[in-house]
C-alpha positions, 0 to 999 in steps of 0.5 A: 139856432144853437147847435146840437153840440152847444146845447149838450156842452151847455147840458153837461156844465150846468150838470157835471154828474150827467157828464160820466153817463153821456161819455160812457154812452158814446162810448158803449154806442161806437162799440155796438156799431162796431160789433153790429158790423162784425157779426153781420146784422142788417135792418132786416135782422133788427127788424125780425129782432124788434119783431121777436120780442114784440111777438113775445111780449103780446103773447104774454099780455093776451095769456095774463088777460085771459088767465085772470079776471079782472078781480084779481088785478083789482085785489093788487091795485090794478083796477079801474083805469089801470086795468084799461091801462093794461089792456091798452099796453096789450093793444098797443103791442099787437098793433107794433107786431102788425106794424113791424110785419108790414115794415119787413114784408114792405121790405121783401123779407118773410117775418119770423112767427110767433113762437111757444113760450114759457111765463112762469105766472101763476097769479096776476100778481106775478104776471103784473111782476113780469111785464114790469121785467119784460117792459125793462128789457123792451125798452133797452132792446130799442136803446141798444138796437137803435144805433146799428141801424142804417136806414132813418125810415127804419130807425124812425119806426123803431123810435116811435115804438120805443118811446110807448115802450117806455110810457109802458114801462112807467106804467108797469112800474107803478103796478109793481109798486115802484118810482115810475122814473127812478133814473134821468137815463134808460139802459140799452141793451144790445140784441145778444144780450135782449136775446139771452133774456128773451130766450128764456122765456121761449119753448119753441119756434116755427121753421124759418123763425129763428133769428141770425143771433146768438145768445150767451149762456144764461145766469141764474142769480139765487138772491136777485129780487130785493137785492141792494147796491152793496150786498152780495150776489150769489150765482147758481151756476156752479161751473163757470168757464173758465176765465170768469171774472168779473161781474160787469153792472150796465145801468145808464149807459155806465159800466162797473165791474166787481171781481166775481169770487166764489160764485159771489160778487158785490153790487156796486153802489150807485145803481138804480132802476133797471141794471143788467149784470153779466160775468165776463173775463175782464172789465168790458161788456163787449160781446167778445169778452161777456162769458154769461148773462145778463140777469136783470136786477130792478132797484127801486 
């Protein structure tokens, strides 16, 4: 049988324009296990992360569904099947928060709780808007989290969620009106950075739910929705810190970084589908040198 290793040689000749993400993928992938063994993060704390965000993201489905009748998600489109669909999205996330708090009881630890939180939607146009937002960073949360793992019975758990959280992804995308598949490659995202957005949306946890994870500081960004490769993004923040540079686009496992002047920075050509921007001091999305961020960019 072909070796794994001949199979990706044979890949990246028949298709040398995937050859720059695969690299950059390992690349990006030995420095997060690098600073995964730095900052102390175990399965369990991965765990109780996936578990965060999942917590999170099934409270938003259960507000939106009860918030909005199921007219109103057919006057944008979401009717009939796609409205089960939706409510099938919402099922499967309280079913991955039971799974998780069993895998992290299983393993003796106490599983962090549901928190308080902040969406923002006022119609389901903009709920719908914001589980496309949130789906995105899901999936990445998985991406990037994947290769930190140790144990293959928690990675396995992990993969198998991951790859509904896509199949969500997709979905959300053609409620949001946009090409369900607009890249051959998704975006991880490591935990701090997943955490930064998720933060966000989050008022208040319980005593003992806080995660051993740290966010950066959030960005703000006035123009982000609609934005397009070339034009200019303006920042709200006003007082950077000092060493801000660079604004640094991760999108397909690749990193391009335009220098940040006046608050503004340009968006690269060649980005599409979900993308992260983060300010940093210098060309790398390493945790060390990230400064604010990251804020989601959707292209479509």
């Amino acid at each position: 049988m072909p070796s794994l290793r001949l199979f990706v040689t044979g890949l990246v000749a028949v298709a040398p324009a995937f050859a720059a993400p695969v690299d950059s993928w390992n690349t990006k992938m030995m420095e997060k296990r690098q600073q995964a063994a730095s900052s102390g993060l175990t399965d369990i704390d991965i765990l109780q992360f996936a578990l965060t965000a999942e917590h999170l993201e099934s409270t938003f489905y259960n507000q939106g569904l009860q918030m909005f009748p199921q007219s109103d998600f057919a006057a944008i489109g979401v009717s009939g099947s796609s409205y089960n669909a939706l409510k099938m999205v919402a099922t499967t996330e309280a079913t991955h928060v039971t799974a998780l708090t069993a895998a992290i009881k299983a393993a003796g630890a106490t599983p962090v709780q549901s928190c308080q939180y902040k969406f923002g939607f006022t119609n389901a146009q903009g709920m719908v808007a914001t589980a496309n937002q949130l789906e995105a960073v899901g999936l990445s949360a998985y991406l990037g989290a994947a290769p930190l793992i140790n144990s293959s019975s928690v990675l396995s758990t992990a993969a198998t969620i991951a790859t509904v959280e896509a199949r969500h992804q997709a979905f959300l995308r053609i409620a949001a009106q946009t090409m369900p598949v607009p890249n051959a490659f998704d975006t991880p995202l490591g935990p701090r950075g997943v955490f930064t957005i998720a933060s966000q949306f989050i008022t208040s946890c319980p005593s003992g739910s806080n995660l051993n994870i740290q966010s950066f500081p959030a960005i703000q960004v006035n123009n982000a929705t609609g934005i397009k490769t070339g034009e200019s993004l303006v920042l709200q923040n006003q007082n950077m810190p000092a060493g801000a540079s660079q604004c640094g686009f991760i999108n397909q496992g690749m990193m391009m970084f335009t220098s940040l002047t006046n608050n503004a920075c340009a968006v690269p050509q060649g980005l599409s589908g979900d993308a992260y921007m983060v300010v940093t001091n210098s060309q790398s999305t390493a945790d060390s040198a990230i400064i604010a961020g990251p804020s989601l960019l959707q292209f479509s």
